[in-house]
C-alpha positions as CSV (number, residue, x, y, z in Angstrom):
1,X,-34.9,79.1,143.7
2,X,-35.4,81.9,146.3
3,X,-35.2,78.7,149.2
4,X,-31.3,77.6,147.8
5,X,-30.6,81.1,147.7
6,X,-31.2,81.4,151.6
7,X,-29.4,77.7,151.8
8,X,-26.1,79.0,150.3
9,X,-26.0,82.5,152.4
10,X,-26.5,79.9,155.5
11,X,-23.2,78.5,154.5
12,X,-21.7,81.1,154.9
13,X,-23.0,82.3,158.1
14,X,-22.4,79.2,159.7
15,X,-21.7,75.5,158.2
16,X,-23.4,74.1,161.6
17,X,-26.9,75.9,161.4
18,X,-27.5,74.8,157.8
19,X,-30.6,72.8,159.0
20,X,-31.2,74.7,161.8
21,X,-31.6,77.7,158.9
22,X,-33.9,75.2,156.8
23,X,-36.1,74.7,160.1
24,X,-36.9,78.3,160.2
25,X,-37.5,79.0,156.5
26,X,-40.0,76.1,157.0
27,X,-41.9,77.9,159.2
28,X,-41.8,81.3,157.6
29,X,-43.2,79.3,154.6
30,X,-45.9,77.4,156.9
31,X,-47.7,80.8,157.4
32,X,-49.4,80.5,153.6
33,X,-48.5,76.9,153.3
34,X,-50.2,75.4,157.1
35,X,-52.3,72.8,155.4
36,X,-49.1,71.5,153.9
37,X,-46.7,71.6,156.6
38,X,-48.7,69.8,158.7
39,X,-49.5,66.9,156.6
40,X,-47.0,64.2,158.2
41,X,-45.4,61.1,156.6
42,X,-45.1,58.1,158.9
43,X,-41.3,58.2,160.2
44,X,-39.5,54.7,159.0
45,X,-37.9,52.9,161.5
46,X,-35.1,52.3,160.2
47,X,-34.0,56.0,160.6
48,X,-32.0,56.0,163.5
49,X,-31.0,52.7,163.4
50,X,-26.8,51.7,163.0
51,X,-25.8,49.6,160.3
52,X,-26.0,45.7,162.2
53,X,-29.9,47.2,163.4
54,X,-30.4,48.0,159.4
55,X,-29.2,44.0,158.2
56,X,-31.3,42.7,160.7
57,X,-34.6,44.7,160.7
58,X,-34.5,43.1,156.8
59,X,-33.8,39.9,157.9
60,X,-30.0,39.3,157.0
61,X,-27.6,38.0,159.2
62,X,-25.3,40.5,160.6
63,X,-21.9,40.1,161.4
64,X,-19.7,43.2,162.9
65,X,-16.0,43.7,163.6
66,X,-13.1,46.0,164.5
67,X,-10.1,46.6,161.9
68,X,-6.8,48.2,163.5
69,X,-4.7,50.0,160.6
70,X,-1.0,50.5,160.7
71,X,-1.2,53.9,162.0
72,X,-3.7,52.8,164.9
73,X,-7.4,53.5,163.8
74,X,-10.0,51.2,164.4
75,X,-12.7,51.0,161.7
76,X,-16.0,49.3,162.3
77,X,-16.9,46.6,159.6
78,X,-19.7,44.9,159.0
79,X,-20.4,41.8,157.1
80,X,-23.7,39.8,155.6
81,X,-22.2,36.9,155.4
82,X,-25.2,35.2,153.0
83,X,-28.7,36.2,151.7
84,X,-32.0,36.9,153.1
85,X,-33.8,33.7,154.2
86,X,-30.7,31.3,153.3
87,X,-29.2,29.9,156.2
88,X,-28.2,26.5,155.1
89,X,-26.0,28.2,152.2
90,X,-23.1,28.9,155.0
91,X,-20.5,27.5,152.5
92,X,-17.3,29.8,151.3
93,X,-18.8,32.5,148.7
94,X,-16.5,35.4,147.1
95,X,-16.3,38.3,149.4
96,X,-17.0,41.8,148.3
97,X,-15.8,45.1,150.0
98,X,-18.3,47.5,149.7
99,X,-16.7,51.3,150.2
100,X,-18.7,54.6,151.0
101,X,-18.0,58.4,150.1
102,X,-16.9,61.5,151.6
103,X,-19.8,62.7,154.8
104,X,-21.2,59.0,154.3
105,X,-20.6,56.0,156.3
106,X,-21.8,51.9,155.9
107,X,-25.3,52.4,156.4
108,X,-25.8,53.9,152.6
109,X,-25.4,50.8,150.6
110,X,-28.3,49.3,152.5
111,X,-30.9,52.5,153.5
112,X,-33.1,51.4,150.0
113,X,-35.8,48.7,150.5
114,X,-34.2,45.1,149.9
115,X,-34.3,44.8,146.2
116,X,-32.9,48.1,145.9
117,X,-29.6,48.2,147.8
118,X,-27.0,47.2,146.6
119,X,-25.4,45.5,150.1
120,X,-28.9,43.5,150.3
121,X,-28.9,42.4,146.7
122,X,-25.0,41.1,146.7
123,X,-26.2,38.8,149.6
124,X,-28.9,37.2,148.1
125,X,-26.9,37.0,144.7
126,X,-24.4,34.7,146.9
127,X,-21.6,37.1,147.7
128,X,-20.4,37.5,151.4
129,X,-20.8,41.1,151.7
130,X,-18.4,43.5,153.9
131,X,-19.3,46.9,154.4
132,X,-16.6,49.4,155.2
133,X,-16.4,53.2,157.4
134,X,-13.7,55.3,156.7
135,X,-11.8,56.6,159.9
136,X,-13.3,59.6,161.2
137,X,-17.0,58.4,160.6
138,X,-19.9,57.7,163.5
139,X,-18.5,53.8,163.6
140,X,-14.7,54.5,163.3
141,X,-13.7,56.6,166.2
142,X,-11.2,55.1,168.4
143,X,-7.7,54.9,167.8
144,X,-4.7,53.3,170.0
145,X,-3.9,56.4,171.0
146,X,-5.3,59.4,170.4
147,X,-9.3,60.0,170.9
148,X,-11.2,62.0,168.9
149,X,-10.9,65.3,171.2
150,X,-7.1,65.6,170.1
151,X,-6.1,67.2,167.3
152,X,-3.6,64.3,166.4
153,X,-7.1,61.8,165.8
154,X,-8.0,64.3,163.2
155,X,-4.4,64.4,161.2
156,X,-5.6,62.5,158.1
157,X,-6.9,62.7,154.7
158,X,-8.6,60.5,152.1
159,X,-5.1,59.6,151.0
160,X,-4.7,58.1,154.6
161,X,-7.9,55.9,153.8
162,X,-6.4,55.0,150.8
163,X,-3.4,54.2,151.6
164,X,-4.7,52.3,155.5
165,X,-7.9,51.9,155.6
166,X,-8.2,50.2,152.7
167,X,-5.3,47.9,153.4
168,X,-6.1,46.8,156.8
169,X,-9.9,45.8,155.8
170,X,-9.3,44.1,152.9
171,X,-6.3,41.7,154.8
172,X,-8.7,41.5,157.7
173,X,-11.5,40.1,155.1
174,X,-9.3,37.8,153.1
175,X,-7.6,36.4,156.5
176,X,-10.6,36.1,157.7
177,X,-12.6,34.0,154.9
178,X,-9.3,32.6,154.1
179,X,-9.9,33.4,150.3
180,X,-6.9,35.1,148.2
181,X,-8.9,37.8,146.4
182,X,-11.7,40.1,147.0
183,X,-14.2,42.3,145.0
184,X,-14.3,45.8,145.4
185,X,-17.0,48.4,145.3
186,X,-15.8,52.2,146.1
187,X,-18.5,55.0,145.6
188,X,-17.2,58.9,145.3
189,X,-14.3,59.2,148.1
190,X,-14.4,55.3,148.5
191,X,-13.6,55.2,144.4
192,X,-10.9,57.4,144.9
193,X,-9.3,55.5,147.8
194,X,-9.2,52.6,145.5
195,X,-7.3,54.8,142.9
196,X,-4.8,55.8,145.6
197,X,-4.5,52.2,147.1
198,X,-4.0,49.9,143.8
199,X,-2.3,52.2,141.8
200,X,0.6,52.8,144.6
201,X,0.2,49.3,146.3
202,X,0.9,46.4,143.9
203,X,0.7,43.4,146.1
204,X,-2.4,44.7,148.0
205,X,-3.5,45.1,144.4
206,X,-2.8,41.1,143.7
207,X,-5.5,40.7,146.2
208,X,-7.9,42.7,144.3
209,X,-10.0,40.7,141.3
210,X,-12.1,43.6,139.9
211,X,-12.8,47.1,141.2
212,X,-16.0,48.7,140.6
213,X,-16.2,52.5,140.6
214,X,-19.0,54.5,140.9
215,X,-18.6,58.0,140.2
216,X,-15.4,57.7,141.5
217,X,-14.0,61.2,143.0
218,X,-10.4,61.6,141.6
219,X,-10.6,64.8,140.4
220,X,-13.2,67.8,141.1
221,X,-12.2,70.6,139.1
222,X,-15.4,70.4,137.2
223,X,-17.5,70.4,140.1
224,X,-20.8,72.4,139.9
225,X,-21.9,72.1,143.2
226,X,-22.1,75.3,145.2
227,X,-22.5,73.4,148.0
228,X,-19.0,71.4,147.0
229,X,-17.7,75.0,146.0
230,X,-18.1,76.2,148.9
231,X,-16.5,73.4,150.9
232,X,-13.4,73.6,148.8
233,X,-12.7,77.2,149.7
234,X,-11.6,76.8,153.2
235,X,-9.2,77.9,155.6
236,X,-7.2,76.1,157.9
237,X,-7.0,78.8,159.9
238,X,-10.7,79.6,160.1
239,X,-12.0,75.8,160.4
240,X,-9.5,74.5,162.4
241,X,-7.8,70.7,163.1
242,X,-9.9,68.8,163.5
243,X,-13.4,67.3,162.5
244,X,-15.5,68.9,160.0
245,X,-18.9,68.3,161.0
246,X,-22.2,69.9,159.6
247,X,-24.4,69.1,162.6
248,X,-24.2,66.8,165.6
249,X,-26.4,64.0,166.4
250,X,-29.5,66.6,167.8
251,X,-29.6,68.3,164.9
252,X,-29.6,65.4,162.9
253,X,-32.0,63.5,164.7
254,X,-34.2,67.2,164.4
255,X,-33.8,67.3,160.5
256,X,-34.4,63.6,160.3
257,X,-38.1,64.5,162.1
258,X,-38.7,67.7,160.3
259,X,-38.5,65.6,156.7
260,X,-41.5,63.9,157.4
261,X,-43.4,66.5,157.0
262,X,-44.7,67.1,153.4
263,X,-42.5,71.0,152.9
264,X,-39.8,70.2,154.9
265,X,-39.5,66.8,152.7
266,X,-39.2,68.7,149.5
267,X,-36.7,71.4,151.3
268,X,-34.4,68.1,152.0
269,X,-35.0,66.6,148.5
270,X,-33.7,70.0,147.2
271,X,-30.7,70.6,149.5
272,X,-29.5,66.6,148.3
273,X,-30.3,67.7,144.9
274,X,-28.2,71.2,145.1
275,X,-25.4,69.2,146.3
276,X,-25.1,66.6,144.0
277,X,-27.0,67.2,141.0
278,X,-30.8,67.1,140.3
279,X,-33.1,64.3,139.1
280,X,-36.8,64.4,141.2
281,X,-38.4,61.9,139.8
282,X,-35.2,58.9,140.8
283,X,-35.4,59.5,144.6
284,X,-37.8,57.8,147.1
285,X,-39.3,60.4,149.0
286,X,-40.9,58.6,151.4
287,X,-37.1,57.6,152.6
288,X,-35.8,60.9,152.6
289,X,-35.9,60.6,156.6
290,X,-33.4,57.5,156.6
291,X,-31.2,59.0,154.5
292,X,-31.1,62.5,156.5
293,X,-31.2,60.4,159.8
294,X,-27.3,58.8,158.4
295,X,-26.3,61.9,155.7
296,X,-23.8,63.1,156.4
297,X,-21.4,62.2,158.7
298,X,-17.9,63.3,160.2
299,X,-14.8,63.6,157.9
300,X,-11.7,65.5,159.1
301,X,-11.1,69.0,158.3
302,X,-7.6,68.0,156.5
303,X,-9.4,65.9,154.4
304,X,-12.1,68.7,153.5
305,X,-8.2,71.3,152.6
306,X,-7.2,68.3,150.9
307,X,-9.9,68.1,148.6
308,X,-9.5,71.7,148.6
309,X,-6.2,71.5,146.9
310,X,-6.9,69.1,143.9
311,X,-9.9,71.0,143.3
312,X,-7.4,74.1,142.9
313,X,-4.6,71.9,141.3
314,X,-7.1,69.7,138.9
315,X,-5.5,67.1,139.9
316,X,-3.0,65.1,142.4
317,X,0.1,66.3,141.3
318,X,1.3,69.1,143.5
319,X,-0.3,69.2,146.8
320,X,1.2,70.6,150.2
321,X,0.2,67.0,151.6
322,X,3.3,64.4,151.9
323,X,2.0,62.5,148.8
324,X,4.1,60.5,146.3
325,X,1.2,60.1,143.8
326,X,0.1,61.5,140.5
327,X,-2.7,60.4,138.1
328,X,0.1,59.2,136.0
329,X,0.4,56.2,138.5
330,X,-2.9,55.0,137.7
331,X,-1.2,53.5,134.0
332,X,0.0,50.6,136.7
333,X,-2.9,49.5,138.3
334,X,-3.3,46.6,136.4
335,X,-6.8,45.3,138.5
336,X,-9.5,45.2,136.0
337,X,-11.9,48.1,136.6
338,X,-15.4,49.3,136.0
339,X,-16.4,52.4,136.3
340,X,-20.1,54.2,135.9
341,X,-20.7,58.1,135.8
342,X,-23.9,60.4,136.1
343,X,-24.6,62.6,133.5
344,X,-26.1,65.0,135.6
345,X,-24.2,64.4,138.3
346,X,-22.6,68.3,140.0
347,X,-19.9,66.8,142.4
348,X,-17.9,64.6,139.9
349,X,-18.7,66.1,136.6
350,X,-18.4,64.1,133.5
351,X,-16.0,66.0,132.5
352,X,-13.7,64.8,135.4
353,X,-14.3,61.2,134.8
354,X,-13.8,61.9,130.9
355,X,-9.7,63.2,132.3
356,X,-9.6,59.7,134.5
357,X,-11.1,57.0,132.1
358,X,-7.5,57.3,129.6
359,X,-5.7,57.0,132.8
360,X,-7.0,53.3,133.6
361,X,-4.6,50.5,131.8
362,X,-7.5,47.5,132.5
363,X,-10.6,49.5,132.4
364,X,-12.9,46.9,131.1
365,X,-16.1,48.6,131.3
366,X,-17.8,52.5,131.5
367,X,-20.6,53.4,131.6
368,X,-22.4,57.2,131.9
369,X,-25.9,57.3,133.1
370,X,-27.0,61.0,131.2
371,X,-29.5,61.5,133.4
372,X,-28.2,60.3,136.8
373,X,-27.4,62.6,139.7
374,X,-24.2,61.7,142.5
375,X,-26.7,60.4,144.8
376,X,-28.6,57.7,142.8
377,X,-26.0,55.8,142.8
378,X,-26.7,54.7,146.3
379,X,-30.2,56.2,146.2
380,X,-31.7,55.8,143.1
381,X,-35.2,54.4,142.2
382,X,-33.7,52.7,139.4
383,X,-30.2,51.7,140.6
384,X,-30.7,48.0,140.7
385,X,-31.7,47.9,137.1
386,X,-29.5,50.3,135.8
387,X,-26.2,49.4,137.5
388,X,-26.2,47.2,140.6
389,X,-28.3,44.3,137.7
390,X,-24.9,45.3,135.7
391,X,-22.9,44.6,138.8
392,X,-24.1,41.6,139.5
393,X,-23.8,40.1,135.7
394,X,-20.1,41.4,136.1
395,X,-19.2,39.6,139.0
396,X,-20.6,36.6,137.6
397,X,-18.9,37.0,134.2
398,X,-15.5,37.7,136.6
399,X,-16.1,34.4,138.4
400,X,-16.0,32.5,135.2
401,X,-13.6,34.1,132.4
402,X,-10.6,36.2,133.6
403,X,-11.5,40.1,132.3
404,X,-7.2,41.0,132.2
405,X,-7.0,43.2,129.1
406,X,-10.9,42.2,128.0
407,X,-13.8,44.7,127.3
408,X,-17.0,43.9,128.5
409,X,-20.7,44.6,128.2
410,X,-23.5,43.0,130.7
């Protein structure tokens, strides 16, 4: 307890030395714990590698792109187009858009071993799998004209991603495989942008046959986190305009190496777990150095005050943002939608999904995992039995028999 203690008052000293901070308390801790510290995990290779490097190392095909929005980003997307060890089954499959959250990027729906993430899975099930990154993120910083030193690159929010991002990948995909319709998958931030996009959007929403939601971020007041507490207390003035970053690629690389040692690895385990909820026993330690060589990533600082604001607000529907919607809207999305919350999950409490489930005219599935945290949801041990199996059976189901207006159980 006395170690998360230190972790919050480095917070507040400085959001940039967070691991820096963990680094030291390491050491200070190695003097009566030497034996420990210096046992050393084997660093995976996979820890520094992008997102095409991560399909390929498991032996997928990879497939990358560049998306231009309507307001002049270009997002990096990235596509398995069919399973692992399948390359004669080439032939038109239904696309799925697969959506990270807030400080994450593509590379978390495939960090897991094979059969445990989820992008990997999808391909060998026999969907051709597109992996999006928000604007702002390692893979999606160019724009037409601005770069990411002005202030102007940095003008947007998850409401932006919503309402562009999300648009301009999934026409790219459906022009692309010339199909009409597309799955989606939005975790956290990416749940939300679905919210914002099919709920304001209706044709874009035409093109959407199911969305899948995993604990989808609409509203936060319930957070426990004091790490998302924190976040959601800033100033503009004091932050700035532009990127909100917790480290740059050194120090990321640096925590990456130091969680391969047997203290450090439990220190990075518990800095996950104070941010998003605990549950030891569902995270694969010997990963923990993939994860912290891709978590977390760049987000813009308006997006952090945005957050800010419905966190104060509890919910969308005064914010000093140029925003026309409210959680009211959500009674006219009309795409069938799934949706799956953690129990023990500290960024979006139960209690926040319990305000958003009425909400949702089609929802034709929920389902809260009581002992689940926000990150096993990408992370999890058991994730491909417990949701991405569910997933898969409701895809299938979709494929077959129409879900408008139907409830349904895998």
């Amino acid at each position: 307890m006395l170690v998360e203690m230190l972790l919050i008052d480095a917070f507040f000293f400085h959001r940039n030395k967070m691991w820096w901070f963990m680094a030291v308390v390491c050491l200070i801790q190695a003097i009566t714990n030497s034996e420990e510290l210096i046992k050393k995990r084997n660093m995976n290779p996979e820890t520094f590698m992008n997102i095409s490097q991560l399909i390929c190392y498991e032996g997928y095909p990879s497939e990358e792109y560049e998306v231009l929005t309507e307001d002049g980003y270009y997002l990096r997307i990235n596509r398995i187009p069919y399973g692992r060890g399948k390359p004669t089954d080439k032939g038109p499959k239904p696309a799925v858009l697969l959506q990270h959250g807030l400080f994450g990027q593509g590379t978390n729906w495939i960090e897991n071993l094979a059969n445990n993430s989820l992008g990997f899975m999808l391909a060998d099930a026999g969907y051709d799998v597109w992996i999006g990154n928000s604007r702002g993120t390692t893979w999606s910083q160019r724009h037409q004209k601005f770069s990411v030193a002005q202030e102007e690159f940095w003008d947007f929010s998850f409401h932006e991603m919503g309402k562009y991002d999300l648009q301009a990948m999934i026409n790219f995909i459906l022009q692309e495989t010339g199909q009409k319709q597309l799955y989606y998958i939005g975790y956290s931030q990416g749940g939300s942008m679905g919210f914002i996009a099919f709920s304001s959007m209706p044709q874009l929403a035409q093109k959407v046959k199911m969305f899948f939601a995993l604990a989808p971020a609409v509203t936060v007041g319930h957070t426990k986190s004091p790490i998302v507490r924190m976040l959601l207390m800033p100033e503009e003035d004091l932050l700035g305009k532009k990127e909100f970053c917790w480290w740059g690629k050194t120090m990321r690389e640096f925590a990456a190496k130091i969680c391969c040692y047997d203290l450090p690895n439990r220190l990075c385990a518990n800095a996950f777990f104070f941010a998003g909820g605990f549950n030891e026993k569902n995270i694969n330690m010997s990963r923990m150095d993939v994860y912290t060589g891709h978590f977390p990533d760049e987000t813009s600082i308006k997006n952090i005050l945005h957050w800010a604001q419905v966190e104060l607000l509890k919910s969308f529907n005064i914010l000093p943002f140029i925003l026309s919607l409210e959680l009211s809207d959500y009674k006219d999305m009309t795409v069938p939608t799934a949706v799956w919350s953690g129990g023990e999950d500290w960024m979006v409490d139960p209690k926040d999904i319990d305000m958003l489930l009425p909400l949702i005219t089609n929802l034709v599935y929920h389902k809260n995992i009581s002992d689940w945290n926000h990150w096993d949801f990408t992370w999890g041990l058991d994730a491909a039995e417990r949701v991405y199996s569910e997933i898969i059976k409701l895809l299938s189901n979709c494929r077959a028999v129409p879900l408008q207006g139907a409830q349904y159980s895998p």
